[in-house]
Structure formats: C-alpha cells, structure tokens
C-alpha positions in Angstrom: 17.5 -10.3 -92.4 15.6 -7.4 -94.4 13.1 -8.7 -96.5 12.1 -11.6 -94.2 9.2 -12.7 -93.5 8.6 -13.5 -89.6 6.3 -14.0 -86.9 6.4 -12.5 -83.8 4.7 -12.4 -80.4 5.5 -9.8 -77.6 3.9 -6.9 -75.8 3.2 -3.5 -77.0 4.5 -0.5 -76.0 4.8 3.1 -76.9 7.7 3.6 -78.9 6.9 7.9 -79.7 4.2 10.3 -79.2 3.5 13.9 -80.9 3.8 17.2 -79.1 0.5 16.7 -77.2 1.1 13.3 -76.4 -0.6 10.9 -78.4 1.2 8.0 -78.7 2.0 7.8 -83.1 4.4 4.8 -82.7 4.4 1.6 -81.3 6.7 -1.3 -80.5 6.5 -4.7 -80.0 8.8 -6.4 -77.0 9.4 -10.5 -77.5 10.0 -12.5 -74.3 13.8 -12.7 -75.7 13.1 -8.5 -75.6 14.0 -7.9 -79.3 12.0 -4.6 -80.0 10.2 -4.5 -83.5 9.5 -1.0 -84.6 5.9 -1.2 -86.2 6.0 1.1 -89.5 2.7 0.7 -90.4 0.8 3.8 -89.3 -3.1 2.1 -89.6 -1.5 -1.0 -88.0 0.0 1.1 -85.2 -3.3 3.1 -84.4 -5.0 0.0 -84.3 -2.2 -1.2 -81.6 -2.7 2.2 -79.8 -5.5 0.0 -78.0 -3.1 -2.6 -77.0 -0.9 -0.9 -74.8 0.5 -3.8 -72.3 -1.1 -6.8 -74.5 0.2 -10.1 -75.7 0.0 -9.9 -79.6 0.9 -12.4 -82.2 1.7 -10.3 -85.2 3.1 -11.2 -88.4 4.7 -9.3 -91.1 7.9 -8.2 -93.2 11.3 -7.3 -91.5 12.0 -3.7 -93.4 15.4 -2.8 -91.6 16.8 -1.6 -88.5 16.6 1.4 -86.5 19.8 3.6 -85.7 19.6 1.4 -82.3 19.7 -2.0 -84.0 15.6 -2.3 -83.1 14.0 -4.0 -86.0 11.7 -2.4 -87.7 8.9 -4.3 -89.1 5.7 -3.7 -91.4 3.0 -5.8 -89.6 0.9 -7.3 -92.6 -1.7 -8.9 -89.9 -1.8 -9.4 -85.7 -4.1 -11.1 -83.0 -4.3 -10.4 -79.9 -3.5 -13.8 -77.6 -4.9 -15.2 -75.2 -3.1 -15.2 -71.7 -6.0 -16.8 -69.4 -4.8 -19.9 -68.2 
C-alpha cells in the first residue's frame, strides 16, 4: 500500500496540538472511518480551517502510524459540497 496513489474523501479532524493548543496535525476520517494522517504541514494549516468539513483530497499513501492509521501526503484537496 506505501507508495500508492489514492483518493480520498472524509471529514477533518484534529489529530495533535502544541503545548498552547493549536491544533499542528490533522486527520482525515472516510465514511468507512479509515483515518489518514496528513503529513504535509502547509496542507495541514490550510485544513486547520476545515475542522468538521467534507473534503475530497488526493495524494500519496507514505506509511502507517504506530496505530495502523495511514498516513498520507496530500498533493491537492477540495472542499465538497454537502447542500443537497
């Protein structure tokens, strides 16, 4: 599975934060709730914003965490839309 390239859509979520509480990590949850562990740090800023959102994001699976969680480097993501 490392080295694959995949596509992904799920919800952000906080996955760390510093000492003062800023969230640094984030983590996107699919509907089948895999967790992907976003390692791009200007991706995951940009995410920071997108706390409870659907996003579509695509990008290269770079490993697992100690908990099995994928962790992927998100090359590109939209945010979709959920109005119906």
């Amino acid at each position: 599975m490392k080295g694959t390239n995949v596509t992904i859509t799920g919800i952000v979520i906080p996955a760390d934060w510093d000492k003062h509480g800023n969230v640094v990590a984030m983590t996107i949850v699919t509907n089948s709730f895999e967790k992907y562990l976003v390692t791009n740090d200007a991706i995951n800023s940009k995410l920071a914003c997108l706390v409870d959102k659907q996003v579509s994001a695509k990008g290269l699976i770079a490993g697992e965490d100690l908990f099995g969680n994928k962790i992927l480097e998100v090359h590109e993501f939209k945010v979709c839309n959920t109005n119906k």
